[in-house]
C-alpha positions in Angstrom: -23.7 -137.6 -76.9 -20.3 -138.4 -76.3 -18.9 -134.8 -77.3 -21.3 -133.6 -74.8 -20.4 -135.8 -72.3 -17.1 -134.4 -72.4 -17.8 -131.2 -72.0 -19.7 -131.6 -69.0 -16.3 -133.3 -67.8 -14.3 -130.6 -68.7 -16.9 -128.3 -67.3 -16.8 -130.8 -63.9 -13.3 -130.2 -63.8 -13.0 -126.7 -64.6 -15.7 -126.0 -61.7 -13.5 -128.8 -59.4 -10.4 -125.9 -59.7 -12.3 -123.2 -59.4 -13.4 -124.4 -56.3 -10.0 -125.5 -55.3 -8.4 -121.8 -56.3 -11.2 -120.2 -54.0 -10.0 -122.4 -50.8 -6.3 -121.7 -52.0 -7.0 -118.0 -52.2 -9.2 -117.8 -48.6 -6.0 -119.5 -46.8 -3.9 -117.4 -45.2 -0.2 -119.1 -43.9 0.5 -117.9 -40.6 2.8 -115.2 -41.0 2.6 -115.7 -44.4 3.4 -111.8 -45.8 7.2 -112.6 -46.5 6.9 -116.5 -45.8 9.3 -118.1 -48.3 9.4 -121.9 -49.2 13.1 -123.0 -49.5 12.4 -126.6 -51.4 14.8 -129.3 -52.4 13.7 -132.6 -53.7 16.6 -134.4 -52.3 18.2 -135.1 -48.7 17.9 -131.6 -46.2 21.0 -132.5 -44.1 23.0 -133.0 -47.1 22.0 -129.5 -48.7 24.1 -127.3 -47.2 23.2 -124.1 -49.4 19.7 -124.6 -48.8 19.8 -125.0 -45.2 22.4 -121.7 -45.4 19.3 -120.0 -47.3 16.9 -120.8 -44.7 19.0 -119.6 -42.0 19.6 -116.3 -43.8 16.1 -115.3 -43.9 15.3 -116.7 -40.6 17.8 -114.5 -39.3 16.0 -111.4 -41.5 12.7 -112.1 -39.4 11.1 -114.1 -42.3 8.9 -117.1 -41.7 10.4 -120.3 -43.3 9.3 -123.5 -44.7 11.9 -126.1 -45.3 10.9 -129.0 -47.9 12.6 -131.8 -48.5 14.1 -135.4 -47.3 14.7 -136.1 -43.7 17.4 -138.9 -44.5 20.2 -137.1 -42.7 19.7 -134.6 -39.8 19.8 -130.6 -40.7 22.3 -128.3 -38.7 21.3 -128.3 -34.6 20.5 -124.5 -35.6 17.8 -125.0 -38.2 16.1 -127.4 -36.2 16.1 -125.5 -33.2 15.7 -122.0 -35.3 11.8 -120.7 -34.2 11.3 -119.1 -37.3 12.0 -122.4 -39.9 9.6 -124.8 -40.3 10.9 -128.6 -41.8 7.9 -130.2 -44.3 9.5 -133.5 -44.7 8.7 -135.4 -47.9 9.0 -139.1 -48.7 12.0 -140.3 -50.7 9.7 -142.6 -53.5 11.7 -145.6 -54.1 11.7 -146.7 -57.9 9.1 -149.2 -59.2 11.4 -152.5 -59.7 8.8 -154.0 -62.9 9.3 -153.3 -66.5 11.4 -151.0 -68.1 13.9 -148.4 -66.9 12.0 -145.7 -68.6 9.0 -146.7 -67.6 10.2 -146.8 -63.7 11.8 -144.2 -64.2 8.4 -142.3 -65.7 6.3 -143.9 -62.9 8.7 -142.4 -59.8 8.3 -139.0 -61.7 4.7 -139.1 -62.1 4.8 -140.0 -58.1 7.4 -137.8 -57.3 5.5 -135.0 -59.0 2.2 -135.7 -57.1 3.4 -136.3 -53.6 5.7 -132.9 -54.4 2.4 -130.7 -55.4 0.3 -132.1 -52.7 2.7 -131.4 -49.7 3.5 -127.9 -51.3 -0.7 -126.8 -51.5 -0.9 -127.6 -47.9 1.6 -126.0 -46.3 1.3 -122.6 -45.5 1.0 -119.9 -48.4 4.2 -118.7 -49.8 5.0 -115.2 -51.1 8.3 -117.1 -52.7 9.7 -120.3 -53.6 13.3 -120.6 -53.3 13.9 -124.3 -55.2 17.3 -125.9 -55.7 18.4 -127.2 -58.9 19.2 -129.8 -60.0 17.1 -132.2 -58.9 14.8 -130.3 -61.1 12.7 -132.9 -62.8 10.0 -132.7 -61.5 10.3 -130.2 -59.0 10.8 -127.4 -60.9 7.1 -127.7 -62.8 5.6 -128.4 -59.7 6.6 -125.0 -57.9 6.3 -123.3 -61.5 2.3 -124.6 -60.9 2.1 -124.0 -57.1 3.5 -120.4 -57.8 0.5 -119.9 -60.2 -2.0 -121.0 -57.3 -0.8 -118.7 -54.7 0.4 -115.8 -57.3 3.8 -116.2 -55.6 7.5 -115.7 -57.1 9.5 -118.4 -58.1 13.4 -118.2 -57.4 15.6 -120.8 -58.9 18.7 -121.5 -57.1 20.7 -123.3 -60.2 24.1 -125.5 -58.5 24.2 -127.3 -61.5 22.1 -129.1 -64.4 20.2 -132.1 -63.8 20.2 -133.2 -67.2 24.2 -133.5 -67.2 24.5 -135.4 -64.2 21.8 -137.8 -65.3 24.4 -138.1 -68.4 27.2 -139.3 -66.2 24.9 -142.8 -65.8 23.1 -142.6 -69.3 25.5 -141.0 -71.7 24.4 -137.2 -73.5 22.3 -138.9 -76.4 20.1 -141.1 -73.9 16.6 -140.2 -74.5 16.0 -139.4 -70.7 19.0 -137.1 -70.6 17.8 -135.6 -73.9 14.3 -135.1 -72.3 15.4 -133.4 -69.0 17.7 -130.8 -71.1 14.8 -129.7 -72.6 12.0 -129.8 -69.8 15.4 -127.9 -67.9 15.5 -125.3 -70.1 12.1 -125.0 -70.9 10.7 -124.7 -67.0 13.8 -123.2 -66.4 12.6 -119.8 -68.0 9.6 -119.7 -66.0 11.2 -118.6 -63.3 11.1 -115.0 -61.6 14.8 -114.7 -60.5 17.6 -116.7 -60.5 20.7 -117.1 -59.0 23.9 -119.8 -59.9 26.8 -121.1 -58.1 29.3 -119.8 -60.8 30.3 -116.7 -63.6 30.7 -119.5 -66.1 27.0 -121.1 -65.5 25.6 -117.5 -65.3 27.3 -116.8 -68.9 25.7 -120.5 -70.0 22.2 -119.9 -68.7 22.0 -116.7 -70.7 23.6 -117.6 -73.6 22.6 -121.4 -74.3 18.6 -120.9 -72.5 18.0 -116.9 -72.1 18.0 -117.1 -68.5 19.1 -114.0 -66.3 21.0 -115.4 -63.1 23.0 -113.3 -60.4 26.0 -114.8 -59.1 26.1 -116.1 -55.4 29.1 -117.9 -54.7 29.5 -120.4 -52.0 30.8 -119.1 -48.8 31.7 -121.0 -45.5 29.4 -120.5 -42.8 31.0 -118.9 -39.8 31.7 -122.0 -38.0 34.0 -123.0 -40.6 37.6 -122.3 -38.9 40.9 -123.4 -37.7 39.9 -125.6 -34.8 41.7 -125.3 -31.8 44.4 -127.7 -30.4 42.3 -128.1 -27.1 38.7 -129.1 -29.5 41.1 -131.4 -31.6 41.9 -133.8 -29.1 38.4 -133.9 -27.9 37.0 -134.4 -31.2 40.3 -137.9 -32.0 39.4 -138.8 -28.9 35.6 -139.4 -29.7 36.4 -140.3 -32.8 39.0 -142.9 -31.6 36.0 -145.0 -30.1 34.6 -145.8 -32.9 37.9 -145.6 -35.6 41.1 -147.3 -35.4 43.3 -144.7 -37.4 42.7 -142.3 -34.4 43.2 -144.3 -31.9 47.3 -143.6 -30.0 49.4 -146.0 -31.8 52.8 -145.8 -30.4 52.3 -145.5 -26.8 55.8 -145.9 -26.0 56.9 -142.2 -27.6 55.1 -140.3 -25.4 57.2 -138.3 -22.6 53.8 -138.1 -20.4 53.3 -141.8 -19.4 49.8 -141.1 -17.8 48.9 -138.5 -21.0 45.7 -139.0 -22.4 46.7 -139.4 -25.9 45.4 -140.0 -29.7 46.9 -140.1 -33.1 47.6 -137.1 -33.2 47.6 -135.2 -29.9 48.0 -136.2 -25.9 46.6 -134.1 -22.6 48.3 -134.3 -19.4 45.8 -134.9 -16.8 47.1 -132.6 -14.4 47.4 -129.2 -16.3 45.0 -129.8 -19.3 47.6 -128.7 -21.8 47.4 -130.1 -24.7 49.9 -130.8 -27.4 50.8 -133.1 -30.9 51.8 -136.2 -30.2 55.6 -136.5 -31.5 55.9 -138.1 -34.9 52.2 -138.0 -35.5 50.9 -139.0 -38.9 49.8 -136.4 -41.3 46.1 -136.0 -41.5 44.5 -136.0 -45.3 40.9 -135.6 -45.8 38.3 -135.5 -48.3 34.7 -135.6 -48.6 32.5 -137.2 -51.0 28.6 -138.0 -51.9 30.5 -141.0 -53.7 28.6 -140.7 -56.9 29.8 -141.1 -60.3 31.2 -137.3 -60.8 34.5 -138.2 -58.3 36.7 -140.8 -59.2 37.9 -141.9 -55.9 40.6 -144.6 -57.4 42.2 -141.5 -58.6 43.5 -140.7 -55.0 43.8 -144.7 -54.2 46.5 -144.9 -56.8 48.1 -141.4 -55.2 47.9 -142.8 -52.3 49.9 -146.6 -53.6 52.8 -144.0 -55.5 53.2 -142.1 -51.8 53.4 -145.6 -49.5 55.9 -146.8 -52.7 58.3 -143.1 -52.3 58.3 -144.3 -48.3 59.5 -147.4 -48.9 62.2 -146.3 -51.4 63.6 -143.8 -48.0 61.7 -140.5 -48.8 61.7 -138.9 -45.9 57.5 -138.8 -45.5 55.0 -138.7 -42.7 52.3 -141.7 -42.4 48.7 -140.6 -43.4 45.6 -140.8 -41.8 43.0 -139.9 -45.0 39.7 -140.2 -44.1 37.0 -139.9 -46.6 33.7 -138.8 -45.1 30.1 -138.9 -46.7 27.3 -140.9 -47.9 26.3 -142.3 -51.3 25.5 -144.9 -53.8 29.1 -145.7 -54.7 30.4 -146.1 -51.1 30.2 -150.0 -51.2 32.3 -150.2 -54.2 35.3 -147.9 -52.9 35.0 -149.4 -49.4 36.1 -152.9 -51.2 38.9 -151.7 -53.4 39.8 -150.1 -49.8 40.1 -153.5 -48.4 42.6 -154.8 -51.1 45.2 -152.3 -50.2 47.5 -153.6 -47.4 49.9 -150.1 -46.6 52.4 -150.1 -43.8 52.6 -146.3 -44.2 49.0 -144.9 -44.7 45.4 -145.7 -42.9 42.0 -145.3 -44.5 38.7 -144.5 -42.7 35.7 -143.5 -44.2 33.1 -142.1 -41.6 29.9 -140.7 -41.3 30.3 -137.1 -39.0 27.6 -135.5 -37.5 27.0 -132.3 -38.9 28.7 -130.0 -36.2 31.7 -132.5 -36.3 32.4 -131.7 -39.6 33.8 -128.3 -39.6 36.3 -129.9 -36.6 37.8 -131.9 -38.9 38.4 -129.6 -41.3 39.4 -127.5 -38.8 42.2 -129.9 -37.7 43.7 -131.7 -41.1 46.7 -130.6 -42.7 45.3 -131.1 -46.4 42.7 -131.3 -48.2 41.9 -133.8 -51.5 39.1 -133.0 -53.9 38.2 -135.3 -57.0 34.7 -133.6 -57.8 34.9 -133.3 -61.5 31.8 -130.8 -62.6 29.3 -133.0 -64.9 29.1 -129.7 -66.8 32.4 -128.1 -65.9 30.1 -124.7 -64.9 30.1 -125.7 -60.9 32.4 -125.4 -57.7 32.9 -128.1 -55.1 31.1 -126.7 -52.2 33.5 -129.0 -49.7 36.6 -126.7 -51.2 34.7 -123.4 -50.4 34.6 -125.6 -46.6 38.3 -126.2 -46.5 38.9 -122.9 -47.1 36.6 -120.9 -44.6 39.2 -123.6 -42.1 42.2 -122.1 -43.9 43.0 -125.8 -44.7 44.7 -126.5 -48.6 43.5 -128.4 -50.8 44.7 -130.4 -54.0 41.8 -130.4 -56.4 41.5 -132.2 -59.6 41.4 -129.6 -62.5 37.8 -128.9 -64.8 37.0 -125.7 -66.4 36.0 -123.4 -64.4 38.0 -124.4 -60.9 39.7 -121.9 -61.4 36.7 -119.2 -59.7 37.7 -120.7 -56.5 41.2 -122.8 -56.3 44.1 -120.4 -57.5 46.7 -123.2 -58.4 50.1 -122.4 -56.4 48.4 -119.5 -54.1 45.6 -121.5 -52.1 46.4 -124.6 -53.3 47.2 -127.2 -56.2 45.3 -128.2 -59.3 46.2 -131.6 -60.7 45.1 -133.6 -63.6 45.8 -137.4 -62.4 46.9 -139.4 -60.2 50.9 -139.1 -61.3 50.2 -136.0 -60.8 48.6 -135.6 -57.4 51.5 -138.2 -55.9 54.2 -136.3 -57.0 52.3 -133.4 -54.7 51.4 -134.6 -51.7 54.9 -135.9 -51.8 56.0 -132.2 -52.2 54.1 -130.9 -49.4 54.6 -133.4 -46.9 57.9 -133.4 -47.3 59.6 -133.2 -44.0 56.4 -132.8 -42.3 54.9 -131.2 -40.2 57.6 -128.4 -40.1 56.4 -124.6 -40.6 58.3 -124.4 -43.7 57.4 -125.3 -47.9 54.2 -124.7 -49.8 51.7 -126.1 -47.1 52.6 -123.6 -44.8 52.8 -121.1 -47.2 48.9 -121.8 -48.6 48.1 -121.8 -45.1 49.5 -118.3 -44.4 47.5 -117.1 -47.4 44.3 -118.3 -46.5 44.5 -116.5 -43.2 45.4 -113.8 -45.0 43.2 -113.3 -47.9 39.7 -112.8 -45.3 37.6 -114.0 -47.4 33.7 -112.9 -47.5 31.6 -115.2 -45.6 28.2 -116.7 -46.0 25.9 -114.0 -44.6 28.2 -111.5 -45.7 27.5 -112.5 -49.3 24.1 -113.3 -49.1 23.0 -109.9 -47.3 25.3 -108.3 -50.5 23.5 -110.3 -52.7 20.3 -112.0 -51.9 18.7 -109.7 -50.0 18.3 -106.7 -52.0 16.1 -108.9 -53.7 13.4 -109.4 -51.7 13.5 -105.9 -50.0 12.9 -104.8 -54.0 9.8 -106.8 -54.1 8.2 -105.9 -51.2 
């Protein structure tokens, strides 16, 4: 009795998916020949590449479904692009009873559920264009919702999930032993792939025979050296609501009735704007202030280049501002408030997306402490600074060197010592056109670098036009 009882279960169920694969089959997305899903389980306006991908194909005439988190607003042109639809999914909060595995285990389960019910309702797919990581559980969800619809399944791999999970856990924690394998098991269930670096494309083959293609990260066109005109309109905003941009030395100016920042001052009458004399030098970084960047590495930079000013180095004062969100803001923000410098003022705002580029557009340098959690990915905020011709000083891993080309665009440094000793080189009689800054400046403009749609049309496309 009981062993036909559960066949007539497993028969109940079996006829239950049947059922379901019929509907599945007899819906038709609107515009759905083409339609690709590009799908991150994690926060939309914080996934630049993603967005980047969604514009490309947009811009190819494809339909476009966006999944993901709505914590931070996309670009102004994917919401506004006709041809990308945004699915937004809920961000699951962890269960706070019992065991961290076990809450852990429950928000997957959720996560998983929530992921493949959104996915089955939204129109029908003919690919599914999925960051990773976050890839547990995402990547078995698509790998299933690609079986329903018979559609392809592109991974796009940034990293792996299983290292950064390490950076909290340690390599021999169960968990992170657990999402190495599912990683590398799922992983190969893909259709395509494509990777953020040579060395990961040499890694996926060789450590979990995976085929990847290369597509670097490229600045988006609006990436660039931001006019003098756009700079002072952007301090001057930003002066509302931050002190370090706000005109400190009013006294200097030659234009009494100038309209003037930090860094720059209009005269009302002619428009014409120019820097304010013996403005500070502008540093900047940006950060999703997780455990991979080890912000008290510039801090302590920052205490050796306030200590060379006090002891008569001839040195600008610094603005750095630190933009981003993320779970280890809190903790910098308080070391922040213990340091009391004369020489050197610390912000760290939240920009709206099209303010961003400005910035970058406007600094003089550039600091980058993303250290990879498997040494196999770029910074995507140095491919940024670079599309703005700005310099960076990046903290050295293994395969930095695909992107930062130490003494040509900029310098790679290994501590704090280290990175000290150069921003004290470069801003070194500041801001004249002369020394190294200059120089990586002048090769940045020079060196024309591909952009994003340039390299995605090179490298993505083909793709798709092959399966057609």
């Amino acid at each position: 009795m009981a062993a036909g009882g559960a066949a007539l279960a497993a028969l109940a169920a079996l006829g239950a998916l049947a059922a379901l694969w019929l509907w599945l089959r007899r819906r038709r997305a609107l515009g759905g020949a083409g339609r690709v899903c590009v799908a991150v389980l994690g926060d939309l306006g914080r996934s630049p590449r993603m967005q980047y991908h969604a514009l490309s194909l947009a811009r190819h005439g494809r339909g476009v479904t966006l999944l993901g988190y709505l914590q931070t607003k996309p670009r102004s042109d994917v919401l506004d692009n006709e041809n990308i639809r945004i699915v937004p999914i809920s961000d699951l909060k962890t269960l706070q009873v019992g065991p961290k595995i076990f809450q852990y285990v429950v928000k997957v389960i959720a996560q998983a559920m929530q992921l493949l019910y959104t996915m089955l309702k939204m129109d029908q797919p003919s690919y599914v264009l999925l960051q990773n990581p976050p890839g547990l559980p995402s990547i078995a969800v698509a790998w299933v919702a690609c079986l329903v619809w018979r559609s392809k399944l592109i991974i796009d791999w940034h990293n792996y999930g299983y290292t950064i999970m390490s950076l909290i856990h340690g390599r021999n924690h169960l968990l992170v032993q657990i999402a190495k394998w599912y990683e590398k098991l799922f992983g190969r269930l893909s259709d395509y792939n494509f990777c953020v670096t040579n060395a990961m494309k040499e890694d996926l083959w060789e450590k979990c025979n995976i085929r990847a293609v290369t597509l670097y990260d490229k600045p988006a066109s609006y990436f660039k050296e931001t006019p003098l005109e756009l700079q002072h309109q952007l301090y001057m905003k930003l002066a509302k609501v931050y002190e370090p941009f706000k005109a400190q030395y009013a006294t200097e100016s030659v234009n009494s009735s100038a309209e003037r920042s930090a860094f720059t001052e209009m005269d009302h009458k002619s428009g014409c704007v120019i820097k304010t004399r013996g403005q500070p030098a502008l540093l900047i970084s940006s950060t999703s202030w997780t455990e991979d960047e080890d912000f008290s590495v510039l801090l302590k930079a920052l205490e050796d280049y306030e200590q060379y000013i006090n002891e008569g180095v001839k040195l600008p004062s610094l603005v750095c501002v630190i933009t981003g969100k993320g779970p280890l803001k809190e903790y910098y923000n308080q070391l922040i408030d213990k340091l009391h410098f004369k020489h050197i003022q610390i912000c760290t705002p939240w920009l709206e997306a099209e303010d961003y580029p400005l910035l970058l557009g406007s600094a003089d340098l550039g600091v980058c402490l993303h250290k990879s959690s498997s040494g196999l990915d770029l910074p995507m905020k140095v491919v940024d600074m670079f599309g703005c011709c700005l310099p960076v000083c990046a903290i050295h891993f293994e395969c930095l060197h695909e992107l930062v080309k130490h003494n040509e665009n900029g310098l790679i440094f290994r501590d704090s010592n280290e990175l000290a000793e150069q921003l004290k080189m470069l801003f070194l009689e500041f801001p004249t056109l002369e020394g190294k800054l200059h120089n990586f400046r002048r090769n940045l403009r020079a060196s024309k670098q591909l952009r994003w749609d340039e390299s995605w049309d090179q490298t993505v496309l083909p793709l798709f036009r092959q399966n057609e």
